[in-house]
C-alpha positions in Angstrom: -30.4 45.1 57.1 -30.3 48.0 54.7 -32.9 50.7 55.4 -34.1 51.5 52.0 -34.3 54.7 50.8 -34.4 56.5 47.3 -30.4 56.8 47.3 -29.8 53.1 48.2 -32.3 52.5 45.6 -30.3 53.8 43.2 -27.1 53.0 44.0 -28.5 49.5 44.3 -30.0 49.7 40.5 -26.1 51.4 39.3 -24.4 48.4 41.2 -26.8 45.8 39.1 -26.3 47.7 36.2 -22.4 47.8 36.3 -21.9 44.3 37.6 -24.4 42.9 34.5 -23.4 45.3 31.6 -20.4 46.9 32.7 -17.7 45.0 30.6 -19.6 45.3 27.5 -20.0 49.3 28.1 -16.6 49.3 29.5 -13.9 47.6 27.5 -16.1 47.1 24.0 -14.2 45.2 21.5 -12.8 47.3 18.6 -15.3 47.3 15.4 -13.2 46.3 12.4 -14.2 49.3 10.6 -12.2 51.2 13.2 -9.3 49.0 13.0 -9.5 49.3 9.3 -9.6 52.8 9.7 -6.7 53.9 12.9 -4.4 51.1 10.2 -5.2 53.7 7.3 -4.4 56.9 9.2 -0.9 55.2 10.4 -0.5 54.6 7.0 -1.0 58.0 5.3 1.3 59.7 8.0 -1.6 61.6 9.7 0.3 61.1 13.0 3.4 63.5 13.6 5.8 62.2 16.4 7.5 64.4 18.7 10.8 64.0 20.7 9.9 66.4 23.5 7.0 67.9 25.1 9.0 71.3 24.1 9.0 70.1 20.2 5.1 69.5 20.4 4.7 73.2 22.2 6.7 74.8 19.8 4.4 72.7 16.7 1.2 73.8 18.1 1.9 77.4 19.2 3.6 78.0 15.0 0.5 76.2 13.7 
């Protein structure tokens, strides 16, 4: 049996915690805002690709 002590306590309550909630704080499902949102940004061009680690070192050190 367990000896039960202020640590196993808590990792006790974490365990419950993360076995009940933990996919829903975990992997949340997108809001559709946000998709709206990330589809909009793709859109406009925000995003700059780079071919190289090199080519995004040289972008952000001439910024």
């Amino acid at each position: 049996m367990i000896q039960r002590t202020p640590d196993t306590e808590l990792s006790m309550s974490i365990e419950k915690v993360v076995l009940e909630y933990g996919k829903e704080i975990l992997e949340p499902e997108l809001r559709p805002e946000f998709i709206q949102k990330i589809n909009r940004i793709e859109k406009e061009g925000k995003f700059k690709t780079f071919k190289s680690v090199d080519e995004l070192r040289n972008y952000t050190e001439n910024a």
